[in-house]
C-alpha positions as CSV (number, residue, x, y, z in Angstrom):
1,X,78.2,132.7,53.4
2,X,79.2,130.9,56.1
3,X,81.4,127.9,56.1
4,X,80.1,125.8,58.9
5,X,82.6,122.8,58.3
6,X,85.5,125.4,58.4
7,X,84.6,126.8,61.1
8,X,83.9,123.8,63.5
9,X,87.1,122.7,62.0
10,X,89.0,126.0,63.7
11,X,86.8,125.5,67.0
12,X,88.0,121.4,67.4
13,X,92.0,122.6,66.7
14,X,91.1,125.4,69.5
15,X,89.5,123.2,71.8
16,X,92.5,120.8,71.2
17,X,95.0,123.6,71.5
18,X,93.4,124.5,75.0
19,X,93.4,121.1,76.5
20,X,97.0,120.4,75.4
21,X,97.6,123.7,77.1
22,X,96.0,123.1,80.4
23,X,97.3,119.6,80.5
24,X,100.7,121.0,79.3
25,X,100.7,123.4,82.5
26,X,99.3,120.9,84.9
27,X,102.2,119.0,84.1
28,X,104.6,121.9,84.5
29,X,103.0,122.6,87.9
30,X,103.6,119.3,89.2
31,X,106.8,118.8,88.1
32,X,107.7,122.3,90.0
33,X,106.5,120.6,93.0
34,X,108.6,117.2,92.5
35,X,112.2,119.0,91.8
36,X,114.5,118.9,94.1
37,X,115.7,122.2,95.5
38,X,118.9,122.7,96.4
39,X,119.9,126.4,95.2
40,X,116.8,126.9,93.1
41,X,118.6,127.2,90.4
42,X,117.3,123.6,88.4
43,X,113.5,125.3,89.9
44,X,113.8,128.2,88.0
45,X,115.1,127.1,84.9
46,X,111.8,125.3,84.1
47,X,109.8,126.7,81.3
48,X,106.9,125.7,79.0
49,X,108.1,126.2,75.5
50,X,104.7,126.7,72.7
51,X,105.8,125.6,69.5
52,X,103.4,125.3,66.7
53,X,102.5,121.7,66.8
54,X,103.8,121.0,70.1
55,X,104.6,122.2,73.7
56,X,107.6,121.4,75.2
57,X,108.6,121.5,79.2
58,X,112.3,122.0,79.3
59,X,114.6,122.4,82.3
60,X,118.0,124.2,81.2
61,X,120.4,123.9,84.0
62,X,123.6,122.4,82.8
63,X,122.6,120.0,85.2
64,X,118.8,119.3,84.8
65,X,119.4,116.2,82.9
66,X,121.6,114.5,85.4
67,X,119.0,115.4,88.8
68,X,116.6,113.6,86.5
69,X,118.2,110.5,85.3
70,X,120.1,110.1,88.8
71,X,118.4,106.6,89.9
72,X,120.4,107.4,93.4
73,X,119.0,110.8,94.0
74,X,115.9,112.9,95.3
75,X,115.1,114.2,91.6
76,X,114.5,110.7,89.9
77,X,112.3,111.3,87.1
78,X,111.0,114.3,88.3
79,X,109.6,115.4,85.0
80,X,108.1,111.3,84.4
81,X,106.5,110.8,87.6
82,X,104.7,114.5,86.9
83,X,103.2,113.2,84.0
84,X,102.0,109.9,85.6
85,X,100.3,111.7,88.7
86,X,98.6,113.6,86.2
87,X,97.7,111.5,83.9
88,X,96.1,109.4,86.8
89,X,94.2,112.5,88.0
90,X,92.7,114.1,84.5
């Protein structure tokens, strides 16, 4: 027999998991078009990390942190302003 509330309960945490996904890499996308390039090297080290419960967008550079929180520079809450554009746009 089948278990209908089960299984619309493993289609809503799939439909979830997809949207957080796309939104996830939308994200990403845009935030690869807002760092500053220099060397490439902040560019490249971007990555989408899947966890479990959570995705994470992470840029590992030694010096990711500081092109972000640099209120003088071209990189100014690169990762922030991504999220707001497309927040404003989904």
């Amino acid at each position: 027999m089948i278990d209908i509330n089960k299984t619309m309960s493993q289609i809503d945490e799939q439909i979830v998991k997809d949207i957080v996904d796309d939104v996830t890499q939308l994200i990403f996308d845009e935030s690869q078009k807002l760092v500053p390039v220099d060397s490439g090297r902040l560019k490249a080290s971007g990555k989408i990390i899947k966890e479990k419960d959570r995705e994470i967008i992470r840029y590992t550079a030694p010096y990711a942190y500081y092109v972000h929180e640099d209120a003088n520079g071209r990189g100014f809450k690169f990762l922030e302003r991504a999220i707001f554009k497309v927040r404003n746009n989904v």
